[in-house]
C-alpha angles and dihedrals in degrees: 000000000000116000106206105218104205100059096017090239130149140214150174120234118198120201116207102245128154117192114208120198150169116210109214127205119150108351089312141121127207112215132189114239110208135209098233101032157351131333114289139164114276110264136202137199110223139192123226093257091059123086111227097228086061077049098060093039097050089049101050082048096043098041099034106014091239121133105229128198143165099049119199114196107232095185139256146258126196103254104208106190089077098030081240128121116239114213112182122206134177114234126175111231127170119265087206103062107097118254118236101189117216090227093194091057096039151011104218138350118199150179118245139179124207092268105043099050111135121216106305144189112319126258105269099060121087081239093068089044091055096045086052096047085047088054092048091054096254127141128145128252130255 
């Protein structure tokens, strides 16, 4: 929120932010499954009133249904096909929580193991990073 001094106004200011993200439980990944493309990580527009953390955690609830906690920050990149800044965090969730799905945002979301993972983001996204980093054994502490 920004209060302008000289007119008392006030206004809100939204950033262009979009949080990725890959819930864990198990050995397993949960991966968003979108209308016009591959798997990703889930991702959220936020405003700047808004942590990111809350952001993360009100998406995987909004768009699967899945509660989502310990978040561990994985890092950003600028993403300059929507002018917005992707930062990726890890977060567990539980794979046996159901999946409702939020049909308007994807078309599927899904559990996977290592071995099982289908064709997923390109190599240029922070998502892709972070589903790499997950196969190689990496995440992040606590």
């Amino acid at each position: 929120m920004f209060a302008a001094l000289s007119c008392a106004a006030t206004m809100v200011i939204q950033i262009p932010i979009a949080t990725g993200y890959l819930n864990f439980g198990d050995g397993l990944c949960l991966l968003a499954g979108w209308i016009l493309g591959p798997w990703y990580g889930f991702a959220a527009g936020i405003v700047l009133a808004v942590l990111l953390e809350q952001a993360v955690c009100r998406e995987a609830l909004e768009e699967a249904g899945v509660h989502v906690h310990d978040l561990r920050y994985f890092g950003n990149q600028p993403w300059p096909f929507t002018d917005t800044q992707m930062v990726g965090f890890f977060a567990e969730g539980d794979p046996d929580e159901p999946i409702v799905l939020q049909e308007e945002e994807l078309a599927d979301a899904r559990w996977f193991r290592v071995g099982e993972l289908p064709e997923t983001a390109s190599g240029i996204s922070i998502a892709s990073a972070m589903i790499t980093a997950w196969k190689n054994g990496f995440l992040p502490q606590t």
